[in-house]
SERO-208365 format. One record per residue (C-alpha): x, y, z; residue number from 1. Coordinates in steps of 0.5 Angstrom, whole numbers, plus 500, padded with zeros to 3 digits. Layout:
<drenlums>
{drenlum {X, Y, Z}, NUM}
...
</drenlums>
This chain:
<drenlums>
{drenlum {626, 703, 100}, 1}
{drenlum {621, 707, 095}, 2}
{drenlum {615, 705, 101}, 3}
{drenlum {620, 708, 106}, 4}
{drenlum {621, 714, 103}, 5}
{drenlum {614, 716, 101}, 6}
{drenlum {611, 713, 109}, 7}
{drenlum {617, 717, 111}, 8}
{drenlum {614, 723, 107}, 9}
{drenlum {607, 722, 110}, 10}
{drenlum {609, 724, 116}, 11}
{drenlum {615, 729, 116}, 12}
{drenlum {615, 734, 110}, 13}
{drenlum {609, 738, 111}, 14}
{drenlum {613, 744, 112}, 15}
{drenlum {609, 749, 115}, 16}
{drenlum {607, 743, 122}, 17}
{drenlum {599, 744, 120}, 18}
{drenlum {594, 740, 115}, 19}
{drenlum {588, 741, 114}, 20}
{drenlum {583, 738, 109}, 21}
{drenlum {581, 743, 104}, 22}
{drenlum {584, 751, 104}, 23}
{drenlum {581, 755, 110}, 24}
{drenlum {574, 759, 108}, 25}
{drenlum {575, 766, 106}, 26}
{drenlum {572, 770, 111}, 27}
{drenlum {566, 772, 108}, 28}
{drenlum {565, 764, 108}, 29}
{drenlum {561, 762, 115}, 30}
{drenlum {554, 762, 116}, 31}
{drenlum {550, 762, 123}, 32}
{drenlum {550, 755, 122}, 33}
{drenlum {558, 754, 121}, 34}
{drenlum {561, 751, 128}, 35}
{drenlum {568, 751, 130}, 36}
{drenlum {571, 746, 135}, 37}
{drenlum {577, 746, 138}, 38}
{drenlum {581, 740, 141}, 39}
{drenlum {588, 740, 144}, 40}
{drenlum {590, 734, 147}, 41}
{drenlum {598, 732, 150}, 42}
{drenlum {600, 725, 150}, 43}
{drenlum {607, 721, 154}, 44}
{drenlum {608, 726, 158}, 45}
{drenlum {612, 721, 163}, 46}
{drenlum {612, 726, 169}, 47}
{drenlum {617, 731, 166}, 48}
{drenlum {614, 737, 170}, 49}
{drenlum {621, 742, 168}, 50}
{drenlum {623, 744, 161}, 51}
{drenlum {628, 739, 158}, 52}
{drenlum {633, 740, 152}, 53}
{drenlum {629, 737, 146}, 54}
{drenlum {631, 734, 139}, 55}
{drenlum {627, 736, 134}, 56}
{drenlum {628, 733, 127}, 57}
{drenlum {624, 736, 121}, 58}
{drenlum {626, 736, 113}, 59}
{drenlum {633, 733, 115}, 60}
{drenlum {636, 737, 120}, 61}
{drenlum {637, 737, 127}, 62}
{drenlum {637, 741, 133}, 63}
{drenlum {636, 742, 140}, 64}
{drenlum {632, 746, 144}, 65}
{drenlum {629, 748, 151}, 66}
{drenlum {622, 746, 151}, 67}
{drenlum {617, 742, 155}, 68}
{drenlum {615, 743, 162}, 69}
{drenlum {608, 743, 165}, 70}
{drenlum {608, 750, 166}, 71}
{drenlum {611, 751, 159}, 72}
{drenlum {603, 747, 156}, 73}
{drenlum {599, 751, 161}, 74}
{drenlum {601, 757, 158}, 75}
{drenlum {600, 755, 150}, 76}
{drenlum {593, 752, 153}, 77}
{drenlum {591, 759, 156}, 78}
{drenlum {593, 762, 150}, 79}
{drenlum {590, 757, 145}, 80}
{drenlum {583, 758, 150}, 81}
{drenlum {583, 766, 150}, 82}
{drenlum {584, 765, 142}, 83}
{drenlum {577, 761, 142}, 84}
{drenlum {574, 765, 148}, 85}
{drenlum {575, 758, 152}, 86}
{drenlum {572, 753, 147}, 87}
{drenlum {576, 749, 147}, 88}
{drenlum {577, 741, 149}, 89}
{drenlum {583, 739, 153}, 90}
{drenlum {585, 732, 153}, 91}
{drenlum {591, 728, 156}, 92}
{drenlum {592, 721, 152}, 93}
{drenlum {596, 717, 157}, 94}
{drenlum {603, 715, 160}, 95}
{drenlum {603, 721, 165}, 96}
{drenlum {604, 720, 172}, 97}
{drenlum {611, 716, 170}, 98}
{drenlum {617, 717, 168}, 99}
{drenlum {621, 721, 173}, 100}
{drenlum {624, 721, 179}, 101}
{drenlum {619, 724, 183}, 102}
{drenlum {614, 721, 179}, 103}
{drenlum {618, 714, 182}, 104}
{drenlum {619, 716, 189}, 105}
{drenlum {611, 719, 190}, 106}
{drenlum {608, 714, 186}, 107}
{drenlum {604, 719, 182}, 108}
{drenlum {602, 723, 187}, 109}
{drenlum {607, 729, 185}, 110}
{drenlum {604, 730, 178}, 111}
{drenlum {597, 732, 181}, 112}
{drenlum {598, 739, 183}, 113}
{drenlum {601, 741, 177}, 114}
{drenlum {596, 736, 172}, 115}
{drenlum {590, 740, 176}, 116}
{drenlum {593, 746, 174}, 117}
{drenlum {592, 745, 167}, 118}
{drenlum {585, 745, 166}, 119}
{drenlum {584, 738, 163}, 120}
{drenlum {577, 736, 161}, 121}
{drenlum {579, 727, 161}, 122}
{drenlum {585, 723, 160}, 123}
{drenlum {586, 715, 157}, 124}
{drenlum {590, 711, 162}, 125}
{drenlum {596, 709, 158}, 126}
{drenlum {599, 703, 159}, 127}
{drenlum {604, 705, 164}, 128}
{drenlum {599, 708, 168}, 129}
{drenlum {599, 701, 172}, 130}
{drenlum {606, 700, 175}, 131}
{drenlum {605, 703, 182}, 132}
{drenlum {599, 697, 181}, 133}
{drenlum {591, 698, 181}, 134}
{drenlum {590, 701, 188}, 135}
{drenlum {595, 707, 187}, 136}
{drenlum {592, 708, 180}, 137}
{drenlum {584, 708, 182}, 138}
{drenlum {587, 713, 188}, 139}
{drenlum {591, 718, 184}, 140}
{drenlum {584, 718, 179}, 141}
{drenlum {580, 721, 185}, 142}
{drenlum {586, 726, 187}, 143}
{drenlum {585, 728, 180}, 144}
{drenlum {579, 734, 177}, 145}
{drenlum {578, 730, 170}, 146}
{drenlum {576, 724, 170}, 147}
{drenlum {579, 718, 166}, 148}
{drenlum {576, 715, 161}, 149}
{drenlum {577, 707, 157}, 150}
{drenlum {573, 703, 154}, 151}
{drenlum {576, 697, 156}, 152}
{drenlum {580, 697, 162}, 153}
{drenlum {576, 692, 168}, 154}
{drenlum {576, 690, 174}, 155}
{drenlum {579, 682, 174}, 156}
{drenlum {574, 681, 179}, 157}
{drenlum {568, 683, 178}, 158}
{drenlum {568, 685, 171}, 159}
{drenlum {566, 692, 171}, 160}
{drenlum {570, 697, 167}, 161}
{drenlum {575, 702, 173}, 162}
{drenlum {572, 708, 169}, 163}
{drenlum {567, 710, 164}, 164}
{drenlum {568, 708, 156}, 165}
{drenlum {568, 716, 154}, 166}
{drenlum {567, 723, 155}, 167}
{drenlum {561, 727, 152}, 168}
{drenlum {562, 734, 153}, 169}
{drenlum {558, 741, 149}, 170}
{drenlum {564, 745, 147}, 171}
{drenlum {562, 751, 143}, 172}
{drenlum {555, 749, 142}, 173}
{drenlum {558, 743, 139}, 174}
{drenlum {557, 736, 142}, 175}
{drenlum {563, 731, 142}, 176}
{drenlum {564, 725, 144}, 177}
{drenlum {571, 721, 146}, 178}
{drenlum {571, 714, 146}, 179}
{drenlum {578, 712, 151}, 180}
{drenlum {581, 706, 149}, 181}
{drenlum {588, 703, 152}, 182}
{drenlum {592, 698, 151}, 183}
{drenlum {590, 691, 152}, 184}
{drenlum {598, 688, 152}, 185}
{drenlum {599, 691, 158}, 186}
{drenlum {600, 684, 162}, 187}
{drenlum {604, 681, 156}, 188}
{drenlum {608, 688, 155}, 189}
{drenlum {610, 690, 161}, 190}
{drenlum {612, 686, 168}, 191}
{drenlum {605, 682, 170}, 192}
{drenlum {605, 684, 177}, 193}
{drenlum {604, 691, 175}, 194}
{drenlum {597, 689, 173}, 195}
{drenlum {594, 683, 177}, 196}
{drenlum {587, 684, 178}, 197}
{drenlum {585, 688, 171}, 198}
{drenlum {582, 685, 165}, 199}
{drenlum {583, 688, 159}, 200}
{drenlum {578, 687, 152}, 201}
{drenlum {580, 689, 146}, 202}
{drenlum {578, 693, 140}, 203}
{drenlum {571, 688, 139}, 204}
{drenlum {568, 694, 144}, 205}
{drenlum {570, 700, 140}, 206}
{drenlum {564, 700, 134}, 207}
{drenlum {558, 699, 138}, 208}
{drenlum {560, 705, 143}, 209}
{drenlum {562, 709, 137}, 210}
{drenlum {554, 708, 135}, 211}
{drenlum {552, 709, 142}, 212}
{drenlum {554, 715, 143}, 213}
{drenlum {552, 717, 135}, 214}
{drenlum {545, 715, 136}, 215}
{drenlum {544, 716, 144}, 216}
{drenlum {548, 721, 147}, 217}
{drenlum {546, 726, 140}, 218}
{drenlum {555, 727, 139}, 219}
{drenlum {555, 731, 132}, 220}
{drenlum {563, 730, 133}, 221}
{drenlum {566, 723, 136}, 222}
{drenlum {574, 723, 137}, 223}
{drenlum {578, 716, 138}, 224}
{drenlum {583, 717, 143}, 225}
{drenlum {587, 711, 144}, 226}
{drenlum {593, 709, 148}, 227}
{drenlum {596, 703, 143}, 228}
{drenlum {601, 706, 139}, 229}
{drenlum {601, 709, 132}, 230}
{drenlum {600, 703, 128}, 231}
{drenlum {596, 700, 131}, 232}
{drenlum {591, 706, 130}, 233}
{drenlum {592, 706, 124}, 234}
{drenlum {590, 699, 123}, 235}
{drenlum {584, 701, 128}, 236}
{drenlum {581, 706, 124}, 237}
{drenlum {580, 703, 118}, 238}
{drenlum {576, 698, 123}, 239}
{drenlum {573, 703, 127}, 240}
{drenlum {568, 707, 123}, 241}
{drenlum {564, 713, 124}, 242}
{drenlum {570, 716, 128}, 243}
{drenlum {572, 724, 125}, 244}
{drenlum {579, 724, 128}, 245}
{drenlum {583, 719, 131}, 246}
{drenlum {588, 721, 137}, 247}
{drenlum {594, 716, 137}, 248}
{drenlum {599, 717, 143}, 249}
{drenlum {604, 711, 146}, 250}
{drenlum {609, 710, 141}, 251}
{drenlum {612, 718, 142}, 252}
{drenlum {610, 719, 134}, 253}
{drenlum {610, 726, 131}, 254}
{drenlum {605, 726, 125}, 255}
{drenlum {606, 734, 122}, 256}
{drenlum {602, 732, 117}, 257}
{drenlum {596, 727, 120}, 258}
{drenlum {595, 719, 117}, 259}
{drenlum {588, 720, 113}, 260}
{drenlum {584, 713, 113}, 261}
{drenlum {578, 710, 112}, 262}
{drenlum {576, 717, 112}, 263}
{drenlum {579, 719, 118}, 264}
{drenlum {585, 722, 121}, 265}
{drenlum {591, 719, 125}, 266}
{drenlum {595, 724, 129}, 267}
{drenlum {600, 723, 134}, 268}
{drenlum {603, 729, 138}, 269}
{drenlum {610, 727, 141}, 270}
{drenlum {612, 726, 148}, 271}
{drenlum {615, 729, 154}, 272}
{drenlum {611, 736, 154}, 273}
{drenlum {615, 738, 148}, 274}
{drenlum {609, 738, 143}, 275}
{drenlum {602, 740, 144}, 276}
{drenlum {597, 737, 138}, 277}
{drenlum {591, 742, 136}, 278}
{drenlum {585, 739, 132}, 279}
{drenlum {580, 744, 128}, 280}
{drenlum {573, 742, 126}, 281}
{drenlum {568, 745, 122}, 282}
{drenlum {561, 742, 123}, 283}
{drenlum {555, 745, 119}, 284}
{drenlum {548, 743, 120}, 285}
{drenlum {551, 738, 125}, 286}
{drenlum {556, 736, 120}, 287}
{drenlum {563, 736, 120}, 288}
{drenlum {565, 739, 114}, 289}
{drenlum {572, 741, 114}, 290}
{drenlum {578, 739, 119}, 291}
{drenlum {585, 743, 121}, 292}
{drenlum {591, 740, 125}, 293}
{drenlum {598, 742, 127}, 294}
{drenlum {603, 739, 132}, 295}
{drenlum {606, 745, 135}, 296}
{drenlum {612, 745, 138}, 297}
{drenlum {612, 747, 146}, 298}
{drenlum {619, 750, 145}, 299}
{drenlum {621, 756, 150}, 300}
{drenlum {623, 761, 144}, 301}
{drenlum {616, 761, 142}, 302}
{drenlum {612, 760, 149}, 303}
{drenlum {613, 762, 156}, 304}
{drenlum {611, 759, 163}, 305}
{drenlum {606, 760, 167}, 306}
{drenlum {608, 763, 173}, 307}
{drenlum {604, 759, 177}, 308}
{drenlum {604, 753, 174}, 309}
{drenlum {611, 754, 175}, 310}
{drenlum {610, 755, 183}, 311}
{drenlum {607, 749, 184}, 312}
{drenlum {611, 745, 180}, 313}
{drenlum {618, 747, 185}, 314}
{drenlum {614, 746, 190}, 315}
{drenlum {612, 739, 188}, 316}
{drenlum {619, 736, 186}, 317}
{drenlum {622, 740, 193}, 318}
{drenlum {622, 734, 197}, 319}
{drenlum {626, 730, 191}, 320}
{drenlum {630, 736, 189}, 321}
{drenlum {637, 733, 194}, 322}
{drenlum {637, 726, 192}, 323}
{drenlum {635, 726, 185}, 324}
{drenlum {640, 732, 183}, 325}
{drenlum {646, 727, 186}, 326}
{drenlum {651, 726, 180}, 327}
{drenlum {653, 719, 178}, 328}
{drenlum {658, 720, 173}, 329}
{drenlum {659, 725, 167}, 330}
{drenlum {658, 725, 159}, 331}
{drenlum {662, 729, 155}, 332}
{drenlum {658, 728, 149}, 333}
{drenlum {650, 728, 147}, 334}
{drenlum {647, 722, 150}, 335}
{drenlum {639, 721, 146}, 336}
{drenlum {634, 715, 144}, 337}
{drenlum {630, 718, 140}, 338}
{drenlum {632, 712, 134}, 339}
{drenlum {628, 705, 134}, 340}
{drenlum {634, 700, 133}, 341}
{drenlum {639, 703, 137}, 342}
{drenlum {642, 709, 139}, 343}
{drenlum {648, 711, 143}, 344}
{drenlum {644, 712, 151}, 345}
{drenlum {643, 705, 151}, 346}
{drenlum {648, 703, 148}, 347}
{drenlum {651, 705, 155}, 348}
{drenlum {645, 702, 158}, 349}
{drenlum {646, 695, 155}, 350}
{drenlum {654, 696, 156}, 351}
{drenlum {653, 698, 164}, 352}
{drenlum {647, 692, 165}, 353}
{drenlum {653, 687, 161}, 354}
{drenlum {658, 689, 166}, 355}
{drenlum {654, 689, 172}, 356}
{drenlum {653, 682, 171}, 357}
{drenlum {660, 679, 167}, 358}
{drenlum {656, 676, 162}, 359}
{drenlum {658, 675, 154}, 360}
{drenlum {651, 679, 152}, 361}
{drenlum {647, 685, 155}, 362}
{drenlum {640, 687, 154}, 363}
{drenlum {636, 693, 155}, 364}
{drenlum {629, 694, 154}, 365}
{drenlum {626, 698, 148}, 366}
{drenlum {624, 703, 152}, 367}
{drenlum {623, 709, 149}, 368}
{drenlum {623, 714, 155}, 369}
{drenlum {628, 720, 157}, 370}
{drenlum {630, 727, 153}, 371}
{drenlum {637, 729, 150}, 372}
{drenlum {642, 728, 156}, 373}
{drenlum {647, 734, 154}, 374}
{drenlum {654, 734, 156}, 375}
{drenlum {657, 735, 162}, 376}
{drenlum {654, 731, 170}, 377}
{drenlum {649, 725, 170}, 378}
{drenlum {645, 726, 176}, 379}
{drenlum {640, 721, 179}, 380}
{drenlum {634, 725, 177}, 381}
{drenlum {638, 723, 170}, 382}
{drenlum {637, 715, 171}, 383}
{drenlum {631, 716, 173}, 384}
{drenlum {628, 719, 166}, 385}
{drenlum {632, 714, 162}, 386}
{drenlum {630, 708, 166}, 387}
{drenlum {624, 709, 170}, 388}
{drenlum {624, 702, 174}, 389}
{drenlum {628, 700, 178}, 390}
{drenlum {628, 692, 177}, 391}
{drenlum {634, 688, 179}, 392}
{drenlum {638, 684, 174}, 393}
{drenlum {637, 677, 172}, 394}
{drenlum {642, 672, 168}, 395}
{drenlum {642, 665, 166}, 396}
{drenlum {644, 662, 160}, 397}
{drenlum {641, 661, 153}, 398}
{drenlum {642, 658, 147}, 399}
{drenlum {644, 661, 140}, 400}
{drenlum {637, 658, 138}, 401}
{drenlum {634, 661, 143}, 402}
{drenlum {637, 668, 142}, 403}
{drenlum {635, 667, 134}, 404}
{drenlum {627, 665, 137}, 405}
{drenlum {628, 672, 141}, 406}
{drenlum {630, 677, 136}, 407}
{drenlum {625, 674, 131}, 408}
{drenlum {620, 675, 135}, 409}
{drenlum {622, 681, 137}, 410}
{drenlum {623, 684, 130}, 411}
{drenlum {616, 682, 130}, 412}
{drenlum {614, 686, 135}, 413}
{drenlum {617, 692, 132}, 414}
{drenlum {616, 691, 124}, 415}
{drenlum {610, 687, 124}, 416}
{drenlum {606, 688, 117}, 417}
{drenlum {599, 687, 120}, 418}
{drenlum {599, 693, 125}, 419}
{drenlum {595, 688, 130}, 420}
{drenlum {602, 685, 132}, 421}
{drenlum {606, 690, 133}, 422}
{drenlum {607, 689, 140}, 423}
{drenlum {612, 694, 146}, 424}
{drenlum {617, 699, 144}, 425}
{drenlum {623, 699, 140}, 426}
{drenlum {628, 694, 138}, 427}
{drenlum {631, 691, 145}, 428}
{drenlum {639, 694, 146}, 429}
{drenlum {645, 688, 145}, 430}
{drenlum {652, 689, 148}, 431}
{drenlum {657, 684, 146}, 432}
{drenlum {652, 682, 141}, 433}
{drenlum {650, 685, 134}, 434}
{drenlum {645, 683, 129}, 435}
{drenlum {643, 685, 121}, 436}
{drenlum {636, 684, 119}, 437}
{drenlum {631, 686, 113}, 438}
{drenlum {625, 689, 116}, 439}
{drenlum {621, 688, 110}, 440}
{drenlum {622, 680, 110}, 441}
{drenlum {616, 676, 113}, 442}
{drenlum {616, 674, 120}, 443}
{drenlum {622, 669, 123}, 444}
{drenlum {627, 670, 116}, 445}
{drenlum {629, 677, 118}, 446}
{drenlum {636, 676, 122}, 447}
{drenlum {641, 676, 116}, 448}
{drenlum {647, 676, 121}, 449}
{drenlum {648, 675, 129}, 450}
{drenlum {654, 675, 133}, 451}
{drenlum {656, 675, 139}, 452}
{drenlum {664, 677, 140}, 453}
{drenlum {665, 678, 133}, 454}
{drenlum {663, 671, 132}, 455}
{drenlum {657, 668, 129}, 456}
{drenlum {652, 665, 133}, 457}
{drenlum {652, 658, 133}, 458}
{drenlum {645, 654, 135}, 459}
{drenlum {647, 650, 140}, 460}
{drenlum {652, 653, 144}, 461}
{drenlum {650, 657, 150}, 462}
{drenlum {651, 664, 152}, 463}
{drenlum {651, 668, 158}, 464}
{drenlum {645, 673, 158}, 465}
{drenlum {644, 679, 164}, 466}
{drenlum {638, 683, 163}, 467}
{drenlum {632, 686, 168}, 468}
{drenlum {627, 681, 173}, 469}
{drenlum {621, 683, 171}, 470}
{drenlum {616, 682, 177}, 471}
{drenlum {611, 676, 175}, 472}
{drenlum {615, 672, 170}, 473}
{drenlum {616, 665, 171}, 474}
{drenlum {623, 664, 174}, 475}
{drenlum {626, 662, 168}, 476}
{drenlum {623, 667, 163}, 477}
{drenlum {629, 673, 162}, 478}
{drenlum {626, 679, 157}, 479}
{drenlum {621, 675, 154}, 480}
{drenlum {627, 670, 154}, 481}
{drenlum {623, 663, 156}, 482}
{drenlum {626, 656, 158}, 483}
{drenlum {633, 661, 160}, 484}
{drenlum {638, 656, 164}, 485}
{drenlum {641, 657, 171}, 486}
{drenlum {637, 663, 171}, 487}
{drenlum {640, 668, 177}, 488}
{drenlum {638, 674, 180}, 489}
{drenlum {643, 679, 182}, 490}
{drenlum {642, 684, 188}, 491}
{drenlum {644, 690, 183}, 492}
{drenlum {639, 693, 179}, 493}
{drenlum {639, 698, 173}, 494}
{drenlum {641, 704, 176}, 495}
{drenlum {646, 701, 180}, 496}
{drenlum {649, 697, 174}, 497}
{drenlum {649, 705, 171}, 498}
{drenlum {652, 709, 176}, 499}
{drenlum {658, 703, 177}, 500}
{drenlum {658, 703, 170}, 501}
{drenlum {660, 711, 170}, 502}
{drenlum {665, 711, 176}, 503}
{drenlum {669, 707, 171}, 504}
{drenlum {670, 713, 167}, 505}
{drenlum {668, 710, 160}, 506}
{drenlum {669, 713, 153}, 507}
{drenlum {662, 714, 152}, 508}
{drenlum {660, 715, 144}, 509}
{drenlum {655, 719, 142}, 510}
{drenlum {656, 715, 134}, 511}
{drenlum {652, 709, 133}, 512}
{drenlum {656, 702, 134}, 513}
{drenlum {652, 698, 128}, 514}
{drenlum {651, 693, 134}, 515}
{drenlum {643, 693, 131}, 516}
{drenlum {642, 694, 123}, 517}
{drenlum {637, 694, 119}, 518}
{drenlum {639, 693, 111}, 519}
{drenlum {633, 697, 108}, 520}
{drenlum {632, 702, 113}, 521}
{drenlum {636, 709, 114}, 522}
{drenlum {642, 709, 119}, 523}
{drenlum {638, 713, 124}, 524}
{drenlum {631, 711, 124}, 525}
{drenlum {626, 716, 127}, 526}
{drenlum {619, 712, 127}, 527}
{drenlum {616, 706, 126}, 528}
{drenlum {611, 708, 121}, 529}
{drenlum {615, 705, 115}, 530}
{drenlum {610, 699, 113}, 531}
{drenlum {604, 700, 110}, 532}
</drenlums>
């Protein structure tokens, strides 16, 4: 518990929200050969376009704020460009144009107005960039005035990477390389068929392109901009050297206070548009010499909107506005997600998708979407945040000793020692199911109960499943679940299930369950960042 404590700590008690890696310079300090950059980057926007109730968590407290909205980061980026006199590198790390209804509905296309008026200078394609499939990304990429960049992304076919490997820009006076990097699980992670005809490499690229933008395109400063998750850029910083900072997105983290490894630094900024992360680097004689980083919160009492922004994000979502403004049901309490291993808006999820299909089990994916949804109506646009897709749902059967295979892996997948193997989201959701567990004990023998309807599971017995079709699997594969018997596909899909589910006026809860329980971990679990 102590090595949870202290990781915990790492990343959540600089109370002031900056760091930097020695006490600012007086003054009197700077020379003429003292250079300042200045990087803000966003990351897993997930196309929330409008201001949102956000949850912020800090010292052990807990509140709620309007913040977010892209009119909402184009106003705290102008502020921060006229604080520099525009030197300043804007960077977006990926998860952008999906999340939202309108995103859904458009493709993308409705983000790319807005995103423009941002003034971003690149952007890393995240993993979730590919769900409207290869042709539509490379479409918005040219709709779009900033480049995408990634080292590793390739056409299946030809080989060829989709975009280039890094951004070189002068900033300042100071000449900064970004090497892009997204994640290769993408074919594993997420349904198949969203990434037919891209081939993905791993990391093995990364430190030859670090030297080549050190050696041949002059950069006195080299950032890391990975889509992999927090872990996973820890991991790679201490395999990637001669990187000065690395900027971490996917996993949603908050770091207030960065990750130092190898020499360099991990950051992650949030989600949603909520948090904007700014980087300060001292450079003299074209070295970097000192290094500042705060995670600001985008909150409406500290930053206005943009009005223009504003103007054109009404007019982006205007053709959604009637349909996703539908209610589907109400809540009379708090509905959030913002936890690892479960959380009381999917258990209301797992609970509508068990309904939905009449089985003993119900599982929902360990997605990590979606705002705080407050009491009162749940609209459209409000199924649309919290689950994105719209797959429909699958049953079929699977035995006691299938389902102890799957939570083992997928506890592995979460709570992996080795960073390399952490893999997708949080903790899948059960409903009809509980489960007890270590997090720190060795891969396969973690579970310590699991039950289903009270009683213990029994390896031979089957067990009635419903979850989502992922598009690509083999017909018998159900939520990575393989060998699955009598497999179905239903006509009703996730929303479907959500607003069926409602109608029937269920006591929603806004307390967690127990139906997913780590021994050693806290009772409400923020981050995965728990194992060194």
């Amino acid at each position: 518990m102590s090595r949870l404590v202290s990781a915990l700590g790492a990343l959540l008690v600089l109370a002031s929200g900056c760091a930097s890696s020695r006490p600012p310079v007086a003054d009197s300090a700077p020379t003429s050969q003292r250079q300042q950059l200045t990087v803000l980057y966003v990351a897993d926007l997930h196309a929330q376009l409008r201001s949102h109730p956000e949850l912020f968590w800090r010292d052990g407290k807990e509140r709620i704020e309007v913040a977010g909205g892209f009119a909402r980061v184009a106003a705290a980026i102008q502020q921060i460009r006229a604080e520099r006199g525009g030197d300043v590198l804007v960077l977006d790390a990926g998860d952008t144009i999906q999340g939202s209804g309108a995103a859904a509905l458009s493709e993308g296309g409705a983000l790319i107005e807005p995103l423009n008026a941002l003034g971003l200078d690149g952007a890393v394609p995240g993993n979730w960039e590919v769900v409207y499939g290869p042709a539509v990304l490379g479409q918005r990429a040219r709709e779009l005035k900033h480049p995408f960049f990634a080292a590793n992304l390739r056409d299946a076919a030809s080989g060829e990477r989709l975009f280039p490997p890094y951004l070189v820009k002068t900033v300042g006076g100071v000449k900064v390389a970004v090497v892009g990097f997204t994640d290769p699980d993408v074919p594993r992670r997420q349904p198949p068929g969203y990434s037919q005809g891209l081939r993905y490499d791993g990391p093995e690229v990364l430190p030859a392109l670090v030297r080549e933008v050190r050696e041949r395109e002059g950069a006195q400063v080299v950032l890391l901009m990975t889509h992999v998750g927090l872990a996973k850029a820890v991991g790679l910083a201490a395999r990637v050297p001669g990187v000065d900072a690395h900027l971490s997105s996917d996993t949603h983290e908050r770091t207030y206070a960065p990750i130092e490894q190898a020499g360099s630094w991990v950051v992650e900024p949030g989600a949603f548009g909520s948090f904007l992360g700014r980087m300060d680097l001292w450079l003299e004689d074209g070295k970097v010499v000192d290094r500042r980083w705060e995670l600001i919160e985008l909150t409406a009492s500290r930053f206005p909107e943009d009005p223009e922004v504003a103007r054109l994000v009404d007019a982006a979502l205007a053709p959604y506005e009637e349909a996703l403004s539908t209610p589907v049901g109400h809540t009379g309490v708090t509905l959030a997600r913002y936890a690892v291993v479960e959380n009381p808006l999917d258990n209301v999820l797992a609970d509508a998708i068990r309904a939905a299909g009449g089985t003993q089990i119900g599982l929902s994916n360990g997605f990590r979407f979606g705002t705080p949804l407050l009491p009162g109506p749940v609209r459209e646009a409000d199924l649309w945040s919290f689950f994105p897709i719209t797959n429909k749902l699958k049953t079929g059967k699977v035995s006691g000793r299938q389902l102890r295979a799957f939570w083992e892996q997928e506890l592995e997948n979460v709570f992996a020692k080795d960073p390399e193997k952490r893999f997708g989201g949080w903790l899948p959701r059960p409903s009809g199911m509980t489960l007890r567990f270590r997090s720190d004990a060795p891969k396969g023998r973690r579970l310590l109960a699991l039950e289903v309807a009270g009683e213990p599971v029994v390896d031979e017995r089957l067990y009635t499943v419903t979850a989502c079709e992922r598009e690509g699997d083999s017909p018998d594969m159900l939520c990575r679940i393989p060998g699955v018997q009598e497999p179905r596909v239903l006509e009703v899909d996730a929303h479907e299930a959500v607003r069926r589910f409602l109608a029937g006026k269920p006591r929603l809860r806004a307390s967690l369950e127990g139906r997913a329980v780590g021994v050693d971990l806290p009772a409400v679990l923020r981050t995965q960042q728990i194992h060194p």
